[in-house]
Steps between C-alpha positions, in 0.01 A plus 500: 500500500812264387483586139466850604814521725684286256384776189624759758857337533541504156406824441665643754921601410727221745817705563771199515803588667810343349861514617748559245802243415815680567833303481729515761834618304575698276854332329653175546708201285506125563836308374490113393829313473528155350790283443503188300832259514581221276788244467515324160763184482570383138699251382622458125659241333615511149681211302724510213566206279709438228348313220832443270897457582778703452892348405753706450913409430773754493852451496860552341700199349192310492330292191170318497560139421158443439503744223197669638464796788160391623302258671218401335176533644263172644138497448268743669403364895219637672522555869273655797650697787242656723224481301684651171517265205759580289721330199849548472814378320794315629836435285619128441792496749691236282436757202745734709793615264821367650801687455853455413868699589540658108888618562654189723838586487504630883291863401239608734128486475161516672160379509215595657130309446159594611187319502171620658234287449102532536291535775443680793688816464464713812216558785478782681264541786382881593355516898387847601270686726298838417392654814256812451324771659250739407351752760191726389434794702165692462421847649149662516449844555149660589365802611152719503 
C-alpha cells in the first residue's frame, strides 16, 4: 500500500504555488563621496663648491713689479664637506703680483685686487610644505 501511494504521488501533477519577486521601486541613485588629504614637508639642500681661484687686478697708473699679472697656482688639495670629496686649487699667496705707482710725479691712480679662493661656495637650504586634496564623488543611477 506504501509503494502504491508513493507511485500515486508521483504520478499525480503537484500544483506549487509560488509568489513572485517584485522590487519595491521603480528609480533611485546612491552618491559616495571620498576625500583624501595629504601634507608633504621636504627639505632640500644643495651645495656649491668651488674647486679653483679666481685673481683679478685692475687699475690706472699702476705697474706690476713682479713682472707677472698672476698668482701662480699650489698643488691640488683634496677636501670633504658634507660628505662631498672634492679637489681644488689654491694660488701661492706670496706668488701675488705686487704693484707699483708707474707715473709718481703727484698723478692719480687706482687699484683694485680680487682673490676668491676654493672651497665652499654657497649653500642654500629649500624648506617647503605641499598640502593636497583630492575629493572623488560617485553617483549611481538605477531604475526598472
Amino acid at each position: 500500500m506504501t509503494r502504491l501511494w508513493l507511485l500515486v504521488l508521483l504520478i499525480l501533477p503537484i500544483r506549487t504555488l509560488a509568489v513572485p519577486v517584485v522590487p519595491q521601486f521603480r528609480t533611485g541613485s546612491s552618491t559616495t563621496s571620498s576625500t583624501s588629504e595629504s601634507i608633504i614637508n621636504e627639505t632640500i639642500t644643495s651645495h656649491q663648491y668651488r674647486t679653483g681661484y679666481s685673481y683679478s687686478a685692475s687699475g690706472h697708473n699702476i705697474k706690476s713689479e713682479t713682472g707677472y699679472i698672476n698668482p701662480t697656482p699650489t698643488t691640488t688639495n683634496q677636501q670633504t664637506v658634507g660628505g662631498v670629496n672634492f679637489n681644488w686649487t689654491s694660488p701661492n699667496l706670496e706668488a701675488i703680483p705686487r704693484w707699483s705707482i708707474h707715473n709718481t710725479d703727484g698723478a692719480a691712480f687706482s687699484l683694485q685686487e680680487t682673490l676668491i679662493t676654493p672651497g665652499l661656495d654657497t649653500t642654500t637650504t629649500i624648506t617647503r610644505q605641499i598640502n593636497t586634496s583630492t575629493t572623488t564623488e560617485t553617483t549611481t543611477t538605477f531604475g526598472q
